[in-house]
N, CA, C and O atoms as a MOPAC input file, in Angstrom:
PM7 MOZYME 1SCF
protein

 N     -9.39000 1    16.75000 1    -9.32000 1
 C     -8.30200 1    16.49600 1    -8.41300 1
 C     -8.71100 1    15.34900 1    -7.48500 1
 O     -8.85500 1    15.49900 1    -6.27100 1
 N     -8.86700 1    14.33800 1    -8.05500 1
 C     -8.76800 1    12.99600 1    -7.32300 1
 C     -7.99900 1    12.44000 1    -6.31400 1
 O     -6.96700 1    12.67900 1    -6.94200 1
 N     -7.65000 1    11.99500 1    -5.46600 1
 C     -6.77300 1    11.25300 1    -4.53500 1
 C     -7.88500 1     9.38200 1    -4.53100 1
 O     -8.99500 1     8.90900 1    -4.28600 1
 N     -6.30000 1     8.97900 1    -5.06700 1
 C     -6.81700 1     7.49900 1    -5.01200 1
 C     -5.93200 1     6.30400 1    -4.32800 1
 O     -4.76700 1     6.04500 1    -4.63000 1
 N     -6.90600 1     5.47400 1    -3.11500 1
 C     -5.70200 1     4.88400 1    -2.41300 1
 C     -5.28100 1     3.39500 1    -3.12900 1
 O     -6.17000 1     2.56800 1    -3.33400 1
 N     -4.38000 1     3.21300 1    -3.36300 1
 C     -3.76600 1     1.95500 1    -4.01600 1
 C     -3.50700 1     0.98700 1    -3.08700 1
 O     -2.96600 1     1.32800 1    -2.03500 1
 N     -3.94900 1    -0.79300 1    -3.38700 1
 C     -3.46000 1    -1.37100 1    -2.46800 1
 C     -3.69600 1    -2.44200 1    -3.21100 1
 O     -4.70700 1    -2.97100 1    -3.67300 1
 N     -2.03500 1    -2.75400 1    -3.24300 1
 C     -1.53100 1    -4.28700 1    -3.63300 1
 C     -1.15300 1    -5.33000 1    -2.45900 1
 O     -0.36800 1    -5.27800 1    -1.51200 1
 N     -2.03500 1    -6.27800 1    -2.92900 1
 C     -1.36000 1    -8.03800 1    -2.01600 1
 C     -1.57800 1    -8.90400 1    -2.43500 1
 O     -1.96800 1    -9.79800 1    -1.68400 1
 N     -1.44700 1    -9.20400 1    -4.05500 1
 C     -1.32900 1   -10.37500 1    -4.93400 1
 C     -0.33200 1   -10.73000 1    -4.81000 1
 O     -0.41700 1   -11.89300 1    -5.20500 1
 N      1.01700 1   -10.50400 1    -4.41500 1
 C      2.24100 1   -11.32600 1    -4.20700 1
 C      2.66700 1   -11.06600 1    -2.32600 1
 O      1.98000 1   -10.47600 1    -1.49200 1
 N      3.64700 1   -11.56200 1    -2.18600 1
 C      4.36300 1   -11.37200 1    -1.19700 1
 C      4.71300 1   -10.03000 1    -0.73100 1
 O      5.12200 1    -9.74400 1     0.39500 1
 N      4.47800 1    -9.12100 1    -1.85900 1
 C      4.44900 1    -8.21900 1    -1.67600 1
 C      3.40000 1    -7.28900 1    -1.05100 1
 O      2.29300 1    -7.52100 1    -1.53700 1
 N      3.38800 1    -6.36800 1    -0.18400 1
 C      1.91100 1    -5.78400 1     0.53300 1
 C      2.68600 1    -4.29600 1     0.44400 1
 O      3.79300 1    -4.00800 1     0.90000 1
 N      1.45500 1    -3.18800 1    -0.51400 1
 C      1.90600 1    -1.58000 1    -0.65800 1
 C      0.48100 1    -1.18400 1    -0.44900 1
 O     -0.61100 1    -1.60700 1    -0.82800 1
 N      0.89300 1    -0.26000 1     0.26200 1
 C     -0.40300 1     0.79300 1     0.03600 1
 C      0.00500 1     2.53700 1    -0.10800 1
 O      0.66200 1     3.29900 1     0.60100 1
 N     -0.65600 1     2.67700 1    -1.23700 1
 C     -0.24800 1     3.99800 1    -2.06500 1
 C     -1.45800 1     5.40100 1    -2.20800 1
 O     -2.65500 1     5.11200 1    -2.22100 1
 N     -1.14100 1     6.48400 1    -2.28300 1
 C     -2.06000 1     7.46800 1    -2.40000 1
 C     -1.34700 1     7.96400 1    -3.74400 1
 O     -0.13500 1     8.16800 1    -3.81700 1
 N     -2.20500 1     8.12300 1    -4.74300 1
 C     -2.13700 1     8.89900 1    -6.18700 1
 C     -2.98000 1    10.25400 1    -6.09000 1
 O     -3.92800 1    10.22200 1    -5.30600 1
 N     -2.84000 1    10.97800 1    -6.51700 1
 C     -3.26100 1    12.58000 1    -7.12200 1
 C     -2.89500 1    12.79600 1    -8.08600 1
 O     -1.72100 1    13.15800 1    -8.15200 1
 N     -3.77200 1    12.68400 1    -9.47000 1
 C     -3.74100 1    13.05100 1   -10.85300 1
 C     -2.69500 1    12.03300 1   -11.36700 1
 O     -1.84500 1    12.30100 1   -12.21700 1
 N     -2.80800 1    11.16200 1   -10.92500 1
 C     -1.62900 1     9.62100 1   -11.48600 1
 C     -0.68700 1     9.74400 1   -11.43900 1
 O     -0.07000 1     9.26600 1   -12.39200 1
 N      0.38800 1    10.65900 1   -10.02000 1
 C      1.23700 1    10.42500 1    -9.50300 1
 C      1.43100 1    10.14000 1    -7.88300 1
 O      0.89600 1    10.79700 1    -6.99000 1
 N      2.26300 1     9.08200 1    -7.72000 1
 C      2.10000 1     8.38000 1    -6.13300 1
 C      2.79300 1     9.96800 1    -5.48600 1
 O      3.65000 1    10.68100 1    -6.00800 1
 N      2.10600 1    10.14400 1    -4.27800 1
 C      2.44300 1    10.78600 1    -3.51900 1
 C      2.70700 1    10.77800 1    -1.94500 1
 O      2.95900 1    11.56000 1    -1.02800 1
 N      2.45600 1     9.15100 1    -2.23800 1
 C      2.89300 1     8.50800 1    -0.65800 1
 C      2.95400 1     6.92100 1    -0.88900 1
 O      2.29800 1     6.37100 1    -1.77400 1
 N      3.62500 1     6.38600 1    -0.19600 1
 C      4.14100 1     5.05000 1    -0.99600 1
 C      4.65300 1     3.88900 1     0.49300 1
 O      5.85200 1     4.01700 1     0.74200 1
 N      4.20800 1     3.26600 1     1.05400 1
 C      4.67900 1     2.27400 1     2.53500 1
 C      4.64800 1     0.72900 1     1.73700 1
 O      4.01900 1     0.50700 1     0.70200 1
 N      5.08900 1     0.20500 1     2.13000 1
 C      5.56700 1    -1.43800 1     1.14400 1
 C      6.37200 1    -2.53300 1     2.12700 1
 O      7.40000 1    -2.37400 1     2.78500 1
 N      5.83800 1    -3.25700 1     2.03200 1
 C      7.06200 1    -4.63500 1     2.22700 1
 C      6.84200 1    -5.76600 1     1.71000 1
 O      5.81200 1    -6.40500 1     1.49100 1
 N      8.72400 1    -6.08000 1     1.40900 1
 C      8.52300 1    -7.40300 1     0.61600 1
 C      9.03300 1    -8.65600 1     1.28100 1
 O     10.21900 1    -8.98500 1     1.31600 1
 N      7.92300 1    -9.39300 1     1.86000 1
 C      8.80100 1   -10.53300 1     3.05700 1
 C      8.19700 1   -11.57400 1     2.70100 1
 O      7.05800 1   -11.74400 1     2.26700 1
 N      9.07400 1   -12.30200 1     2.92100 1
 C      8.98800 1   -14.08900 1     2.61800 1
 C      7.86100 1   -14.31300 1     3.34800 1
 O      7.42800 1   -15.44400 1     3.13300 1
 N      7.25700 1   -13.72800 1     4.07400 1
 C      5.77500 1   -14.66700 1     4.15200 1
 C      4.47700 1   -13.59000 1     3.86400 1
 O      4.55100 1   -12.45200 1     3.39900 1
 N      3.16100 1   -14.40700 1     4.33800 1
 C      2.48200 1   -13.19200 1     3.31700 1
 C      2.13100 1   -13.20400 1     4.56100 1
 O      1.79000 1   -14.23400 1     5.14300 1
 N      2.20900 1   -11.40100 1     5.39800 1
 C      1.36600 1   -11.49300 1     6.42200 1
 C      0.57200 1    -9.95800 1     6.11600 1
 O      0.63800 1    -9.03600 1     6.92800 1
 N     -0.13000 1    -9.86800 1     4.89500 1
 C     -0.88700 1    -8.84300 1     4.42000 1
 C     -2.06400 1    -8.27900 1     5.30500 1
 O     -2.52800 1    -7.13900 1     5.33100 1
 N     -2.51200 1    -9.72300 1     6.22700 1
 C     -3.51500 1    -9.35200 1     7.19300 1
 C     -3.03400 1    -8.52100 1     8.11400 1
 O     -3.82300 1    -7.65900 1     8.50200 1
 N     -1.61100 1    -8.53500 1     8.72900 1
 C     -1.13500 1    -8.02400 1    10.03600 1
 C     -0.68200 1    -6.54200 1     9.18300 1
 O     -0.70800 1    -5.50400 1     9.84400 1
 N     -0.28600 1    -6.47700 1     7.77000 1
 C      0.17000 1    -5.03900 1     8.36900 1
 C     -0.65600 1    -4.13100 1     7.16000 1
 O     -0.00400 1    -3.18900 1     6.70900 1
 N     -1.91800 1    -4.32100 1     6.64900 1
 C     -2.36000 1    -3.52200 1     5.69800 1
 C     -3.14900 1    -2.85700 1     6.58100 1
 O     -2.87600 1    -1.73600 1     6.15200 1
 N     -3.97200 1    -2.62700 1     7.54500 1
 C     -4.57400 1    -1.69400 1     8.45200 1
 C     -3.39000 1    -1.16700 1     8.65900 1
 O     -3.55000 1    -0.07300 1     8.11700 1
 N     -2.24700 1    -1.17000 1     9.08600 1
 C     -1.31500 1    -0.44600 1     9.98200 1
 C     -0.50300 1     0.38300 1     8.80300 1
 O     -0.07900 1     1.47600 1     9.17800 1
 N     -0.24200 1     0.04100 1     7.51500 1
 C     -0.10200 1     0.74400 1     6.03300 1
 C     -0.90900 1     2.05600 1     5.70100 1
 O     -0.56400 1     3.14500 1     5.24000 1
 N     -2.24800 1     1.47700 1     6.15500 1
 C     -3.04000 1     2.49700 1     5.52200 1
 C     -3.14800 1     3.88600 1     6.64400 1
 O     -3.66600 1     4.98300 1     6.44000 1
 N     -2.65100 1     3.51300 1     7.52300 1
 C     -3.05800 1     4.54400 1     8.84900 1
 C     -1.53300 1     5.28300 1     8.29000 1
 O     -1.37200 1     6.49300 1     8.13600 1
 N     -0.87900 1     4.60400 1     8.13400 1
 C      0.47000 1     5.53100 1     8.05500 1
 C      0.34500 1     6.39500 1     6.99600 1
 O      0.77700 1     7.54600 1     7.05500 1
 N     -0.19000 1     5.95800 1     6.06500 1
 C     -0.29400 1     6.49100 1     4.15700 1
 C     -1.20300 1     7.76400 1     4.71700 1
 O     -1.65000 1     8.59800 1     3.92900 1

C-alpha cells in the first residue's frame, strides 16, 4: 500500500497528485499562460 506523490511541470501546466495502488486520490492543478511553477508547487503540495 504505497502512496506516491506526483508532480508535473513540463508544460504550462503545474499538478501535484497523491496515488494509492495507481489511483489519484487527490489531484490540485493549474493551467496558465505563464509558467509560474516556482510560485505555486510548494503551496500544491501543502494542500495535496
Amino acid at each position: 500500500m504505497a502512496f506516491i506523490l506526483n508532480i508535473e511541470t513540463a508544460t504550462k501546466n503545474c499538478s501535484v497528485s497523491i496515488s494509492k495502488n495507481g489511483e489519484t486520490i487527490v489531484l490540485k492543478e493549474l493551467n496558465s499562460g505563464e509558467y509560474s511553477h516556482a510560485e505555486k508547487l510548494h503551496e500544491f503540495i501543502k494542500q495535496v
